[in-house]
N, C-alpha and C positions, 0 to 999 in steps of 0.2 A: 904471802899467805899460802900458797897454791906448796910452796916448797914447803913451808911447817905442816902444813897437811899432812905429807908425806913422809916427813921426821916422824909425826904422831903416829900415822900407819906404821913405819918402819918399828917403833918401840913397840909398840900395842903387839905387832905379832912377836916380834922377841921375847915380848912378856909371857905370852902365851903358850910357846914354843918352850919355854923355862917351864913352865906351870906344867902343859902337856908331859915333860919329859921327868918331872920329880913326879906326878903320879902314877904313870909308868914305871918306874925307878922303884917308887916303893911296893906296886904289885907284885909284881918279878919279883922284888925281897920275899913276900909273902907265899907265893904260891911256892916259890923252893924250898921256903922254911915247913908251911903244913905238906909238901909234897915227902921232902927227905922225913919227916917226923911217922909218917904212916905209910913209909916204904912203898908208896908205890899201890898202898890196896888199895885206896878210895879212888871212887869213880868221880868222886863230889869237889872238885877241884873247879873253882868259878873265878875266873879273874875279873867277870864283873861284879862279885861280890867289890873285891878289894880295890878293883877302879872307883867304886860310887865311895866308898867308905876313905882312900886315898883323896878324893874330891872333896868329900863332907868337910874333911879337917883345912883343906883349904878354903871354904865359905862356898863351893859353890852346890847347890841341889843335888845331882848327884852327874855320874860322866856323861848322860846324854848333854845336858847341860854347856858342858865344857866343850865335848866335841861340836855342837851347835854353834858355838860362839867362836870355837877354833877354829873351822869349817868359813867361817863368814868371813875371817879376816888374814889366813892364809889360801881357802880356797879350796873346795871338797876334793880336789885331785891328790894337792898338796898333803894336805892332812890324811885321806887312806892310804899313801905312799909310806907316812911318816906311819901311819898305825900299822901297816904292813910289818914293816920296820921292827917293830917292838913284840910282835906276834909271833915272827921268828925267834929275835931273841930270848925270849920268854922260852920258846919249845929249845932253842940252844940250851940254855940255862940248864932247863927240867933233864935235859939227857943227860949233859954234865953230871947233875945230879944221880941220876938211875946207875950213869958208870962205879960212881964213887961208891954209893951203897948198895951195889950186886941187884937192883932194883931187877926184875927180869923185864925182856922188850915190853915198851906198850902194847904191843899186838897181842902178846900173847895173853897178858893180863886183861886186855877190853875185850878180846874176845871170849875168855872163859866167863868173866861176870855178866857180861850180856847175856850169853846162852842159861849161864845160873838165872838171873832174872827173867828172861820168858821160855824156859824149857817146857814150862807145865801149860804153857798155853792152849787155848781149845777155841780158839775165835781171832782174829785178825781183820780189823778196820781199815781195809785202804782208802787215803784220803790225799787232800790237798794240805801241804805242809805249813801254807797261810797261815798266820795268827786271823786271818780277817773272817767276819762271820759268811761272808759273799763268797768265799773258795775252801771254808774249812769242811764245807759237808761230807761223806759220806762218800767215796766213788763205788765199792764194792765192799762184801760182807763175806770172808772165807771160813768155813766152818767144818771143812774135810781135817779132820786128825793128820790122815794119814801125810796131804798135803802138805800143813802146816808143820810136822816133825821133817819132811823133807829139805822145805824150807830153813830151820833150825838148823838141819845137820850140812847145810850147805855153807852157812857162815863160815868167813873166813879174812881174814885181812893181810895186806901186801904191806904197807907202811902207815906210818902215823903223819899227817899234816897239822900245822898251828890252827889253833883255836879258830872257829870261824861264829859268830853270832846271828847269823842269817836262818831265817825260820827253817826253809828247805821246801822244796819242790813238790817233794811224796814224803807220804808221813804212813809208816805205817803202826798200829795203836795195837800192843797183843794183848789180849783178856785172858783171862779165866774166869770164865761167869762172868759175873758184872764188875769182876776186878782189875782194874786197869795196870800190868807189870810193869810195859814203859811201852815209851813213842819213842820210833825208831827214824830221826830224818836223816831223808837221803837229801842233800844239800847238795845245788847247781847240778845234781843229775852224776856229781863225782864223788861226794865224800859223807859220811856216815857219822852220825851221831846221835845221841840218845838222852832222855831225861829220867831215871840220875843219868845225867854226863859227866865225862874227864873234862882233862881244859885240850884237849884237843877233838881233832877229827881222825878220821879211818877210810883209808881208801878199800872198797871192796878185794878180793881178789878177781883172777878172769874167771874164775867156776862161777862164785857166788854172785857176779853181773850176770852171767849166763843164765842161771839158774832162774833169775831176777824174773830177767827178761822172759822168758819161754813162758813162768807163770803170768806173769800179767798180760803177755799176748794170748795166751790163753783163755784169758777172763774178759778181753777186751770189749766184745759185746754187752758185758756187764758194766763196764763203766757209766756211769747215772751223773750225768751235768745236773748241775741244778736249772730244770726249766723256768723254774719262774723269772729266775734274774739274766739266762744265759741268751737272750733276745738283746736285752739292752746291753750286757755285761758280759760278753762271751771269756768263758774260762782260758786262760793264754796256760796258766801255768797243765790244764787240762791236755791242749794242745801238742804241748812241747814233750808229756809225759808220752802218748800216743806215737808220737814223732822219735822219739827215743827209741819205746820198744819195737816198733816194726824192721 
């Protein structure tokens, strides 16, 4: 009994690992098919779109789904190893791609459209990158022009990294008026990405870390925890941002 057990285990992840690797499979089809089709201009390239919609046609809800159940029966190491895995390939793929059709580098394309998109800005929300309501508040409110244009003309980027989905550490939000142009997260304190996003990430360069940094050590006494909940709930990702810039 004990050995059919582990027949059953044995198939069950097979299964899965098959399932895992044809929705993968068809992403990657997809994202180099809308990527080579719009040369490279959209910033709107979401391989979670095409993982949930790769999922759906197999019966299940959508990838968080799959990875939850993958997760459980190869085992969370295994399975972000194996996503690793396809995260690269996927950015293989996408260059491939950019060589074939004269696509120009991703750096040079995310960084012009990001500055297109918050050039005009007149207000910058520095925040906690959380989706959670307990660390998404507010840490400081920059409102200096001349500041903020410095900021902007500091942008710059060294290389492109695979895709990453993790919310990010710092979030910073540009306005114009009450217009929100995009969130910019700084993910694990290393790599850059924005909502529109590519399907990848952006490592800063050393000026624009620098830059980074001076500003917000700067403002550092401005940083605003949230008291009410920072008693019971102390901010870690608040922490780690402080711990960075000094």
């Amino acid at each position: 009994m004990f050995i059919t057990s582990i027949l059953i285990s044995c198939q069950s992840q097979k299964d899965y690992l098959e399932v895992f690797n044809k929705v993968w499979s068809e992403t990657i089809d997809d994202c180099v098919k809308e990527y080579s089709s719009n040369q490279g201009v959209s910033l709107e390239i979401k391989p979670s779109v095409y993982l949930n919609k790769a999922c759906s046609s197999l019966g299940y809800r959508d990838y968080k789904e799959l990875r939850m159940k993958a997760s459980l029966l190869i085992g969370p190491y295994n399975f972000a190893e194996n996503e690793h895995k396809m995260t690269l390939l996927l950015d293989e793929r996408l260059n491939e791609t950019r060589l074939n059709y004269n696509i120009p580098e991703p750096t040079v394309v995310a960084k012009n459209q990001l500055i297109t998109l918050i050039d005009s800005a007149n207000k910058i929300v520095v925040r906690s990158g959380s989706p959670s309501s307990l660390y998404g508040h507010p840490y400081f409110i920059e409102t200096s022009q001349s500041i903020i244009d410095r900021l902007i003309s500091e942008i710059d980027f060294d290389s492109s990294t695979p895709w990453c989905d993790c919310p990010g550490d710092l979030c910073l939000d540009f306005y114009k008026g009450d217009k929100l142009l995009a969130s910019v997260q700084y993910i694990h304190l290393k790599v850059l990405t924005w909502k529109p996003f590519r399907y990848t990430c952006f490592t800063p360069s050393k000026k624009t870390i620098e830059y980074l940094k001076i500003w917000l050590n700067n403002n550092k006494d401005k940083f605003n925890e949230d008291k009410e909940n920072s008693i019971k709930n102390p901010d870690p990702i608040l922490k780690s941002i402080i711990k960075w810039i000094e």
